[in-house]
N, CA, C and O atoms as CSV, one atom per row, in Angstrom:
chain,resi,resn,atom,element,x,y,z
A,1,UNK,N,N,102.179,100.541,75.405
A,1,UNK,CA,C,101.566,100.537,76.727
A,1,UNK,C,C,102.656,100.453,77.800
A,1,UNK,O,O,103.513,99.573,77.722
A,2,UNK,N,N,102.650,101.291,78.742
A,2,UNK,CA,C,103.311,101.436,79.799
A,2,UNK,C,C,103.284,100.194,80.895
A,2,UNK,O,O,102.209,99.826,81.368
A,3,UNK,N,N,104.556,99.565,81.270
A,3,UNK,CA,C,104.933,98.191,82.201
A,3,UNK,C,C,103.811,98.861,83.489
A,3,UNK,O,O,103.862,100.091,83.465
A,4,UNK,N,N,102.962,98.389,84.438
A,4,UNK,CA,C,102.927,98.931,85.455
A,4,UNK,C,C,103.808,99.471,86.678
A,4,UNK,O,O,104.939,99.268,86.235
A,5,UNK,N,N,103.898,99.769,87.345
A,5,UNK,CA,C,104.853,100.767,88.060
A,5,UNK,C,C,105.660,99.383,88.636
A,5,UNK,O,O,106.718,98.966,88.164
A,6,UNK,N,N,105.010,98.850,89.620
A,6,UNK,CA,C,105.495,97.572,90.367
A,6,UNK,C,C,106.532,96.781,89.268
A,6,UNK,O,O,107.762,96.829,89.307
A,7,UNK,N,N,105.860,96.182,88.468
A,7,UNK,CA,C,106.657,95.221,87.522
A,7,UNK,C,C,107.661,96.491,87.023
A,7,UNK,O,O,108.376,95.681,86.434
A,8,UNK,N,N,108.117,97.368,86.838
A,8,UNK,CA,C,109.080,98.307,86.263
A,8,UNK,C,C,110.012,98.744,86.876
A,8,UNK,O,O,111.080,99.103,86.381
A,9,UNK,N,N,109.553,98.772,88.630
A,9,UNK,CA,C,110.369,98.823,89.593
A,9,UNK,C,C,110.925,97.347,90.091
A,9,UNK,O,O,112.047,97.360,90.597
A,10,UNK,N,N,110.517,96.588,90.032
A,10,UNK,CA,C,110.903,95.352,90.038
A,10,UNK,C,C,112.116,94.951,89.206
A,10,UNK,O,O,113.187,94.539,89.651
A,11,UNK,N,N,111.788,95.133,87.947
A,11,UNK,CA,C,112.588,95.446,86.984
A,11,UNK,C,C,114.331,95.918,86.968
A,11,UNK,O,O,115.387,95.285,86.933
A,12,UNK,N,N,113.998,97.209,87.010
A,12,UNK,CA,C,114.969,97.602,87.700
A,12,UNK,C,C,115.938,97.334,88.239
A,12,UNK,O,O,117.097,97.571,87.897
A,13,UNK,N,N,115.269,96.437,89.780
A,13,UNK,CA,C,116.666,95.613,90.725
A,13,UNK,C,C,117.236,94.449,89.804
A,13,UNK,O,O,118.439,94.477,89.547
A,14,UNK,N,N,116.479,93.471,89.313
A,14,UNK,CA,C,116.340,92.056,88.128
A,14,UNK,C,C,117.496,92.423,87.391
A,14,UNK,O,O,118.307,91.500,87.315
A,15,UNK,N,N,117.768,93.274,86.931
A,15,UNK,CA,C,118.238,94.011,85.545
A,15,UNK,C,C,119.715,93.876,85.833
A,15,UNK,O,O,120.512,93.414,85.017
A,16,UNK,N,N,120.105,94.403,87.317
A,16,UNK,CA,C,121.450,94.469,88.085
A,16,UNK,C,C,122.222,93.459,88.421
A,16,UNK,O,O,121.685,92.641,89.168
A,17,UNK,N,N,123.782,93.163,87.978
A,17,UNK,CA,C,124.673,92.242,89.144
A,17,UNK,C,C,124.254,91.859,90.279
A,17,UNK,O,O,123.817,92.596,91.163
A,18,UNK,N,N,124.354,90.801,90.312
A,18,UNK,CA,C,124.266,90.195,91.736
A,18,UNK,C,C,124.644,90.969,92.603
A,18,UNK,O,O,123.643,91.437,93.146
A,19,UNK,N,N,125.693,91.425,93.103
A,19,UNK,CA,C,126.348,92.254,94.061
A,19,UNK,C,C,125.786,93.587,94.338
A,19,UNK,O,O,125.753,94.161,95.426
A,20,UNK,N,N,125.171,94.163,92.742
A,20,UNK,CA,C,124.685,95.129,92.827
A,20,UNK,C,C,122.770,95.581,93.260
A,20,UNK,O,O,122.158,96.625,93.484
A,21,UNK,N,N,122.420,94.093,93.188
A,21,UNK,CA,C,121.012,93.557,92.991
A,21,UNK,C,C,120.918,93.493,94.841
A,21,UNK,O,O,119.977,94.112,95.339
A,22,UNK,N,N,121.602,92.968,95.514
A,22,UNK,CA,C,121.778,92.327,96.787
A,22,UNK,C,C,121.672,93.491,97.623
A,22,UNK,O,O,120.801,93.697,98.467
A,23,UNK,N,N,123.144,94.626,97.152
A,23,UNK,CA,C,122.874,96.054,97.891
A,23,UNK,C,C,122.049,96.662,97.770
A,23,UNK,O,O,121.605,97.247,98.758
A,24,UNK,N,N,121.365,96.838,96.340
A,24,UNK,CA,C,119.907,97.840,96.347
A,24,UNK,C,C,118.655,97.089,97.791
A,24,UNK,O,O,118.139,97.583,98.793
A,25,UNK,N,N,118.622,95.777,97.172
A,25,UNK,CA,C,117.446,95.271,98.250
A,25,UNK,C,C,117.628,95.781,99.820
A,25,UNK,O,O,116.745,96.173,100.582
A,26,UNK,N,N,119.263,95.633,100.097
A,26,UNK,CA,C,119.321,95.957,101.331
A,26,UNK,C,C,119.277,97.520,101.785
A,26,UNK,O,O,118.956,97.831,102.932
A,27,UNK,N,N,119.584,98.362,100.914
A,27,UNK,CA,C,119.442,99.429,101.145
A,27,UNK,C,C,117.703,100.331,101.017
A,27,UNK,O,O,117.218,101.405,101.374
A,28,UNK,N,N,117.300,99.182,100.339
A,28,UNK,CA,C,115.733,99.338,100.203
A,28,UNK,C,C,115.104,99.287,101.539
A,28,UNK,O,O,114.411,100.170,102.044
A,29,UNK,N,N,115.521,97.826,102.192
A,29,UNK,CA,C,115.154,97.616,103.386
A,29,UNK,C,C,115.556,98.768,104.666
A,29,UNK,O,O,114.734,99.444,105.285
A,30,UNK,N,N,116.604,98.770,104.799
A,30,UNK,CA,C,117.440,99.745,105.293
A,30,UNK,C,C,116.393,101.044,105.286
A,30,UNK,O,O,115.758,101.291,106.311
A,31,UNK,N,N,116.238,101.857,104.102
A,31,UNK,CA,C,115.282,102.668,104.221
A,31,UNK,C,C,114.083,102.826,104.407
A,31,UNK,O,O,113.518,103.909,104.560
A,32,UNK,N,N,113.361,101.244,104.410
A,32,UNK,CA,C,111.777,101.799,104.777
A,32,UNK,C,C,111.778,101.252,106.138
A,32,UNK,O,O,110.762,101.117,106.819
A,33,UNK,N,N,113.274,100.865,106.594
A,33,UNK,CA,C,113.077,100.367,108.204
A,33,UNK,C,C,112.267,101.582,109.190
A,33,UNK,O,O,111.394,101.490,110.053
A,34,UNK,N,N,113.200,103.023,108.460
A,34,UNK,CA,C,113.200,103.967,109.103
A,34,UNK,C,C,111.824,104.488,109.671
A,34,UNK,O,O,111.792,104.794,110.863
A,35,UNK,N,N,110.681,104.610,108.902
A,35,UNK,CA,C,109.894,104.976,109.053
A,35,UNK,C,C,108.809,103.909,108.280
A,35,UNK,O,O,109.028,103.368,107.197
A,36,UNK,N,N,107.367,103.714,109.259
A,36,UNK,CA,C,106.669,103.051,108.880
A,36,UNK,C,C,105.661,103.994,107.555
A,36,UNK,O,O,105.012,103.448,106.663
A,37,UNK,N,N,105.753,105.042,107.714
A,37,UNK,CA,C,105.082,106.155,106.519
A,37,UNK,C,C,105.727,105.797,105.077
A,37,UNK,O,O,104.990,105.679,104.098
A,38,UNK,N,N,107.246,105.615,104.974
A,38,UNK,CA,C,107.727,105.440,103.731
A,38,UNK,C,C,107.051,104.932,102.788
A,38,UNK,O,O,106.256,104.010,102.972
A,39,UNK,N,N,107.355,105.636,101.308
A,39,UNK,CA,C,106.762,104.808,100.307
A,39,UNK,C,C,107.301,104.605,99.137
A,39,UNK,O,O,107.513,105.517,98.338
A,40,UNK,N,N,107.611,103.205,98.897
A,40,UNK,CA,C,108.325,102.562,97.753
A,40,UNK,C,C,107.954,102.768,96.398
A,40,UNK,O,O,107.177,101.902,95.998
A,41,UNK,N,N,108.300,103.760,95.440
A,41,UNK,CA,C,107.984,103.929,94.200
A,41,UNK,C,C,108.836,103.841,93.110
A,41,UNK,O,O,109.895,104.184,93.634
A,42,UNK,N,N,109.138,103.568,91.726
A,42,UNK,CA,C,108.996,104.464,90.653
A,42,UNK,C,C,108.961,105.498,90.023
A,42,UNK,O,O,108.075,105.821,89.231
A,43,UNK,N,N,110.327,106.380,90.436
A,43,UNK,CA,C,109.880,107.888,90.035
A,43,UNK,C,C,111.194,108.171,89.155
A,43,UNK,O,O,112.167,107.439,89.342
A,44,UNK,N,N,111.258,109.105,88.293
A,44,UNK,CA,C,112.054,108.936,87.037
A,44,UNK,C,C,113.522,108.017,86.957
A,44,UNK,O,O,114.752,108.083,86.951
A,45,UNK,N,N,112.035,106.885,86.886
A,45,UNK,CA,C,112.874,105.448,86.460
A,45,UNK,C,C,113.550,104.834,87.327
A,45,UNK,O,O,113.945,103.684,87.138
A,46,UNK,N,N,113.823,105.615,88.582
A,46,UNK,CA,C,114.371,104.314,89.261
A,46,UNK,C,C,113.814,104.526,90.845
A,46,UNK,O,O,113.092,105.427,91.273
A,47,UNK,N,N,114.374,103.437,91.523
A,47,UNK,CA,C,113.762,103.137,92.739
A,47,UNK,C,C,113.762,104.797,93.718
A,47,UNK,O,O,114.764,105.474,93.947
A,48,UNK,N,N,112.471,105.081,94.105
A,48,UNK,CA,C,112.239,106.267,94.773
A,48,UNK,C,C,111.489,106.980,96.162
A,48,UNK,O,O,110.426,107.561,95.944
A,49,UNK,N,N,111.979,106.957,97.500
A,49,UNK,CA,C,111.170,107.037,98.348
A,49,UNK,C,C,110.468,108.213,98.885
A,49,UNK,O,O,111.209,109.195,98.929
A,50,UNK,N,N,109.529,108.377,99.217
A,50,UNK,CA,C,108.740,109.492,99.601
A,50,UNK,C,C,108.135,108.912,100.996
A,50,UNK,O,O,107.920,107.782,101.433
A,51,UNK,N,N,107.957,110.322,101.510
A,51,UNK,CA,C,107.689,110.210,103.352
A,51,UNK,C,C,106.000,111.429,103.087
A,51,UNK,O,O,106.134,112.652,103.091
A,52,UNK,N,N,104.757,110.830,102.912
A,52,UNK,CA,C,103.854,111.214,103.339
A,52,UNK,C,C,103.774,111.840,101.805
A,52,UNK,O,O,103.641,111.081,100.845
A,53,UNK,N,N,103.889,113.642,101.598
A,53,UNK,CA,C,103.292,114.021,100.533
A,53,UNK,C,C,104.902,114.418,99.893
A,53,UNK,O,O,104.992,114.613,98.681
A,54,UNK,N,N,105.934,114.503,100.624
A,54,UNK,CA,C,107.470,114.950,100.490
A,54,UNK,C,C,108.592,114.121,100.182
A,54,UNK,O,O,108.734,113.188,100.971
A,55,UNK,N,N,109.634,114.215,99.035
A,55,UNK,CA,C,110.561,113.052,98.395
A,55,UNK,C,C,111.645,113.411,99.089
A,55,UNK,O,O,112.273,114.468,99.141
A,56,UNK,N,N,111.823,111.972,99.821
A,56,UNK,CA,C,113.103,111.925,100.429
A,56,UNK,C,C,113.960,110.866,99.742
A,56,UNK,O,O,114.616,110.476,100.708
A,57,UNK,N,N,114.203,110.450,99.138
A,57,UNK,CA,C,115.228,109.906,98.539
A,57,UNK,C,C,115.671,108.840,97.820
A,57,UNK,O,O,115.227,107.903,98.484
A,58,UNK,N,N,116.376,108.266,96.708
A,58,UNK,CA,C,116.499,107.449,95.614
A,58,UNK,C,C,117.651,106.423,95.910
A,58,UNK,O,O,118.290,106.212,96.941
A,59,UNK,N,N,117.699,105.876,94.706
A,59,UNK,CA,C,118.951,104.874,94.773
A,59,UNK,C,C,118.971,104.612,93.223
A,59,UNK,O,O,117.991,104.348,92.527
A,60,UNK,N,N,120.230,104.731,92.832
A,60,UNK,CA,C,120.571,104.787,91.689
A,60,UNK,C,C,121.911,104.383,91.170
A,60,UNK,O,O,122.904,105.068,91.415
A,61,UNK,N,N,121.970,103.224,90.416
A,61,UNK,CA,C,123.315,102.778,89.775
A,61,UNK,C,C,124.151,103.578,88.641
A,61,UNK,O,O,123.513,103.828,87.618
A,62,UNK,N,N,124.986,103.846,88.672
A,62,UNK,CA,C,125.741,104.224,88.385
A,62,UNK,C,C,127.312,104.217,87.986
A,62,UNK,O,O,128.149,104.828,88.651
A,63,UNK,N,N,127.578,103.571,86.995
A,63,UNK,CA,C,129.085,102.798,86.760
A,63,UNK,C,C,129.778,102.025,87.756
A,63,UNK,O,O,130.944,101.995,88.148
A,64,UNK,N,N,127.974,100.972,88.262
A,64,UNK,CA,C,128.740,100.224,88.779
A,64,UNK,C,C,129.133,100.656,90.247
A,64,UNK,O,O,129.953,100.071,90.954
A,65,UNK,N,N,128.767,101.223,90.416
A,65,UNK,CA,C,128.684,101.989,92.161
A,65,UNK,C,C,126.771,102.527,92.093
A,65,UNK,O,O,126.157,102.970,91.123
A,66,UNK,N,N,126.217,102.233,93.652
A,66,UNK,CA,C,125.410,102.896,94.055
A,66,UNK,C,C,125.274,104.063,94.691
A,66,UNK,O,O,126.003,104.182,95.676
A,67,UNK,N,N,124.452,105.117,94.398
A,67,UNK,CA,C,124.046,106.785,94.864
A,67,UNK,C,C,122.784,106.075,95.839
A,67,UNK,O,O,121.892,105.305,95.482
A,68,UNK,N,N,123.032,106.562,96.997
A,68,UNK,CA,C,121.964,107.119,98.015
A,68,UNK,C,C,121.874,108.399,98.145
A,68,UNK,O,O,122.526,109.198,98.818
A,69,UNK,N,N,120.683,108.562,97.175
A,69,UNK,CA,C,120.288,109.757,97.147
A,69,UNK,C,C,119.168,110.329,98.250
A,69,UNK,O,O,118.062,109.798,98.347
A,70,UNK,N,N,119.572,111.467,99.068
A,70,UNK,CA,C,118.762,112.211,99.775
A,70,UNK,C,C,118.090,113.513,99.404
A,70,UNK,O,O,118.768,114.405,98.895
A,71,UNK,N,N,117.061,113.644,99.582
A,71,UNK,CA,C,116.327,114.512,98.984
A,71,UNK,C,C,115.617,115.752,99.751
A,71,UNK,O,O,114.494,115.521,100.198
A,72,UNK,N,N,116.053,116.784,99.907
A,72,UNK,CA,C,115.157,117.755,100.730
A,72,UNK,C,C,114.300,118.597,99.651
A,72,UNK,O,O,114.652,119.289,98.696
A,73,UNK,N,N,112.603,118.151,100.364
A,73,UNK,CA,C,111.958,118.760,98.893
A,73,UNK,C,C,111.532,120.386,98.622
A,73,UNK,O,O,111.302,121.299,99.415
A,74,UNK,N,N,111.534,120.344,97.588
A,74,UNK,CA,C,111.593,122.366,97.768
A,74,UNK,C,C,110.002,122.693,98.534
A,74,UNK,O,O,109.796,123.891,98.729
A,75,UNK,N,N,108.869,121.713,98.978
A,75,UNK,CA,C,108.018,122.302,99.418
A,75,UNK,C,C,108.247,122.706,100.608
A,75,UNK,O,O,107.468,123.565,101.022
A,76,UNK,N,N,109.300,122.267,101.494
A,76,UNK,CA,C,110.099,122.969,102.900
A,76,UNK,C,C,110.639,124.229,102.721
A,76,UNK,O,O,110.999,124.819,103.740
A,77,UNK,N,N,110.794,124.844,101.502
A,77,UNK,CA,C,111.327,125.881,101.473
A,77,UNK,C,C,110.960,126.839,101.462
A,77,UNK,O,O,109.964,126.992,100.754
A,78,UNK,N,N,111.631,128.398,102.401
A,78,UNK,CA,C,110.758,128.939,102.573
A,78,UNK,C,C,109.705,130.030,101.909
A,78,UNK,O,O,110.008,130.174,100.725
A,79,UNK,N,N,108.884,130.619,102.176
A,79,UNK,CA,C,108.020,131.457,100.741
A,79,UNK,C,C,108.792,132.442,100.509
A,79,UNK,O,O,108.402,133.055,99.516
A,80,UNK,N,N,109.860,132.950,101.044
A,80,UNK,CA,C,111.097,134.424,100.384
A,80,UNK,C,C,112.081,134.037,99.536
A,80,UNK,O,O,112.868,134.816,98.998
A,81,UNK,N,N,112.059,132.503,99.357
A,81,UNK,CA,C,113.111,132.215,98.423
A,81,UNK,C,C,112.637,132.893,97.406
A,81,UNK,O,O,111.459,133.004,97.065
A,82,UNK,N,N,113.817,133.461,96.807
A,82,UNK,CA,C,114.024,133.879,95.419
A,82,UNK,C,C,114.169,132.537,94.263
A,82,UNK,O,O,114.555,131.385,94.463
A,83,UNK,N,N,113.827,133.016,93.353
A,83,UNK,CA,C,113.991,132.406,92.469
A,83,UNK,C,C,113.083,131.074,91.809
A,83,UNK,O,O,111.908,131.237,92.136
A,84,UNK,N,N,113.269,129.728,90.931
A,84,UNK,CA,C,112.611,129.026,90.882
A,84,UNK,C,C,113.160,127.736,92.341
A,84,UNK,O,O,114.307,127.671,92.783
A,85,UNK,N,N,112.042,126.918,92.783
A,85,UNK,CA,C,112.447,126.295,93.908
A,85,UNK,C,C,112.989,124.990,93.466
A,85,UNK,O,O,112.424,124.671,92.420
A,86,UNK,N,N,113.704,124.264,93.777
A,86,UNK,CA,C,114.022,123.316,92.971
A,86,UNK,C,C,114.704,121.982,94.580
A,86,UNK,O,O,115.317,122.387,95.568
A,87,UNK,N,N,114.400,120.800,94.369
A,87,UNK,CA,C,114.537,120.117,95.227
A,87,UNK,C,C,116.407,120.017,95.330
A,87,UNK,O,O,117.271,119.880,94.465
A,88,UNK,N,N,116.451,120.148,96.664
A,88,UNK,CA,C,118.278,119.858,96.961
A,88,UNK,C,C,118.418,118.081,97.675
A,88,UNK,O,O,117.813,117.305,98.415
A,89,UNK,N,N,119.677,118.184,96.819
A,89,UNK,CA,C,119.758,116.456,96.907
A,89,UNK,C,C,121.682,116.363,96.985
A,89,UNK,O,O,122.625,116.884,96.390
A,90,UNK,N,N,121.419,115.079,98.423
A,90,UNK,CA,C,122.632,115.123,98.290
A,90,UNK,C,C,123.004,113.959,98.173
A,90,UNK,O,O,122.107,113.183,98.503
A,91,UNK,N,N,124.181,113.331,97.764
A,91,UNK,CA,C,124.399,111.616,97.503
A,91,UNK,C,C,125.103,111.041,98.198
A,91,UNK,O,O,125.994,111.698,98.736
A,92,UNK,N,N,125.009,109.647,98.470
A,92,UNK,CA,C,126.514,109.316,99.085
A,92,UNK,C,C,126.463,107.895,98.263
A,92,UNK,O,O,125.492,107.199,97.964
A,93,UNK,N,N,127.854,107.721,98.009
A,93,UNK,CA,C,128.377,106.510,97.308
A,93,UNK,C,C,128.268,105.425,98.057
A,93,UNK,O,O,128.283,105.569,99.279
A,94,UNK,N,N,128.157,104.337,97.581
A,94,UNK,CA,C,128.099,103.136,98.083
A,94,UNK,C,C,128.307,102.186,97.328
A,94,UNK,O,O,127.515,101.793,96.471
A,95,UNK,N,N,129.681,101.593,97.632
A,95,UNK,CA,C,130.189,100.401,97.316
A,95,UNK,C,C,129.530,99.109,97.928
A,95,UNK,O,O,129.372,98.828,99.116
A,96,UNK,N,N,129.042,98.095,96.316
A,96,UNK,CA,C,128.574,97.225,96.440
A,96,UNK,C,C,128.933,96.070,97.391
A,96,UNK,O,O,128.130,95.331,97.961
A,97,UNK,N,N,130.750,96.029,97.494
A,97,UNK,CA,C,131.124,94.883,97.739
A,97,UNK,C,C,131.633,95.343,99.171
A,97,UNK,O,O,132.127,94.524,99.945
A,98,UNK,N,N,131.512,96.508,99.450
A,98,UNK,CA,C,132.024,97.160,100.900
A,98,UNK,C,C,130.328,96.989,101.819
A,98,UNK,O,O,129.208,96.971,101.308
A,99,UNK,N,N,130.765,96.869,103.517
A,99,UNK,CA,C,129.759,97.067,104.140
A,99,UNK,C,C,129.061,98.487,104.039
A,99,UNK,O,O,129.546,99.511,103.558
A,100,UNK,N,N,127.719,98.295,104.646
A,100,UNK,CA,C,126.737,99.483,104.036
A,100,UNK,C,C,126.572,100.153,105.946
A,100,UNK,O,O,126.243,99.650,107.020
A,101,UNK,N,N,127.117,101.791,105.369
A,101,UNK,CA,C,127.185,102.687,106.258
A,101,UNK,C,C,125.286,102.497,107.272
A,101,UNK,O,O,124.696,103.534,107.576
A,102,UNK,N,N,124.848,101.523,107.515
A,102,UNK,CA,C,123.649,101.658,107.660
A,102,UNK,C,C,123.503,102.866,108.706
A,102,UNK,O,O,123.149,103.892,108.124
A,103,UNK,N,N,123.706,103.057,110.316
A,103,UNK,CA,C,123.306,103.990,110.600
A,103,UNK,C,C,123.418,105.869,110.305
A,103,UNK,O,O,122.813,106.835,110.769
A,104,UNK,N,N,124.668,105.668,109.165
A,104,UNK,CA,C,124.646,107.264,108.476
A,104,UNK,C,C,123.404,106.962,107.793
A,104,UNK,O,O,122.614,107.376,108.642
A,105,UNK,N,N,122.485,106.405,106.578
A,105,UNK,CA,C,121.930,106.815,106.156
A,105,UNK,C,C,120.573,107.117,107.297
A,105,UNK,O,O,120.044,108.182,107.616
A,106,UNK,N,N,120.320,105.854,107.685
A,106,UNK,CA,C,119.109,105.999,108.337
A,106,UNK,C,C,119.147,107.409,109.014
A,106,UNK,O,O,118.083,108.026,108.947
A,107,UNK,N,N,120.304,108.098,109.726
A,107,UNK,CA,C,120.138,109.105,110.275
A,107,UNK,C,C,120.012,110.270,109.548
A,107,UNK,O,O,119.503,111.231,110.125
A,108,UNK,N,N,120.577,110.456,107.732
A,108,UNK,CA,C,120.249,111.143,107.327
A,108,UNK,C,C,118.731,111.185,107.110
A,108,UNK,O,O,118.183,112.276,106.952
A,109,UNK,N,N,117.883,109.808,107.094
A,109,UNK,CA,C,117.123,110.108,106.666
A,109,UNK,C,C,116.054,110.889,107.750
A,109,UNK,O,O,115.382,111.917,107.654
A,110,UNK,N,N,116.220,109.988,108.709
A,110,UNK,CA,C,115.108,110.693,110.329
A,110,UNK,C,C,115.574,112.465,110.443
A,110,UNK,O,O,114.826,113.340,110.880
A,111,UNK,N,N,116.883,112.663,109.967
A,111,UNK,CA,C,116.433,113.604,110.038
A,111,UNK,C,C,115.969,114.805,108.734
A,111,UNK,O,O,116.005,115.977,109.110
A,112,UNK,N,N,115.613,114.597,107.487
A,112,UNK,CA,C,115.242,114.503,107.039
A,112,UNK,C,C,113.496,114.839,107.229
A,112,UNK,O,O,112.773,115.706,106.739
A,113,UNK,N,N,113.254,113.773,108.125
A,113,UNK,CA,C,111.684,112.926,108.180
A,113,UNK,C,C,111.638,113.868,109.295
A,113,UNK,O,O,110.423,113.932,109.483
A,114,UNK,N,N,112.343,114.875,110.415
A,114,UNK,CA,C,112.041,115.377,111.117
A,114,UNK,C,C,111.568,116.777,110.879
A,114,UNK,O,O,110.665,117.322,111.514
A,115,UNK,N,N,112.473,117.471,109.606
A,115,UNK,CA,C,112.188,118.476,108.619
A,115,UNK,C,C,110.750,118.485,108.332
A,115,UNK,O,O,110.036,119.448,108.614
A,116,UNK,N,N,110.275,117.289,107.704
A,116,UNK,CA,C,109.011,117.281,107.299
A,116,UNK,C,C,108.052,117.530,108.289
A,116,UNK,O,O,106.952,118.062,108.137
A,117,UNK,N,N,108.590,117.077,109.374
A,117,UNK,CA,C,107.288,116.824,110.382
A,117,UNK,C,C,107.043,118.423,111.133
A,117,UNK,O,O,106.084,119.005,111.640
A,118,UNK,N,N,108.368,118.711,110.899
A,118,UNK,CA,C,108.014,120.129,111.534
A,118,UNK,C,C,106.686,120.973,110.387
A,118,UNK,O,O,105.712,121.631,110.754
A,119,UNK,N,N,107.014,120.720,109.314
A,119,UNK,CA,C,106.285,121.574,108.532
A,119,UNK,C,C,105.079,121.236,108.126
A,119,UNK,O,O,104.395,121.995,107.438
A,120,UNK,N,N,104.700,120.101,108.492
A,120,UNK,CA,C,103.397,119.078,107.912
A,120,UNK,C,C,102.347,119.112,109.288
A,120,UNK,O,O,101.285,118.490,109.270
């Protein structure tokens, strides 16, 4: 039987170094500052945010360094693309024990969240 989503995402942060446990929360916060729409999930396996029906972006450990992952979702894309559509994602590193770039992400993300809004 499958953990429920909450307790699994919960999980998740629990699981991490202190140092590394401390930055996710804040970068959690950090991102749903941005927008009151955000939504805190569970999506393949680790902490995952989505803005309305569109995935904007993750956080993910990684040897000990954190990925802020940004996400532009392929439903923005336009109907002449060729090929299969596939979501573009870009990362930025983040050191646990270094201060956190807060207004680069937030701005990646608004704009981001502005993408969507045009198309929604």
């Amino acid at each position: 039987m499958e953990e429920p989503t909450g307790n699994a995402l919960q999980h998740y942060y629990e699981k991490q170094e202190t140092a590394i446990r401390d930055c996710l929360f804040a970068l959690k916060s950090i991102t749903l500052s941005v927008d009151k729409n955000i939504i805190h999930k569970r999506k393949y396996q680790i902490p995952f945010f989505c803005y309305k029906e569109f995935n904007l972006g993750f956080l993910w450990v990684h040897k000990k360094k954190i990925l802020v992952g940004f996400v532009e979702d392929k439903k923005i894309l336009s109907e002449k693309s060729y090929g299969r559509k596939k979501d573009s994602v870009v990362t930025m590193e983040i050191d646990p024990l270094a201060d956190i770039p807060i207004e680069v992400i937030k701005q990646n993300f608004v704009q981001l969240i502005n993408k969507y809004n045009l198309v929604s």
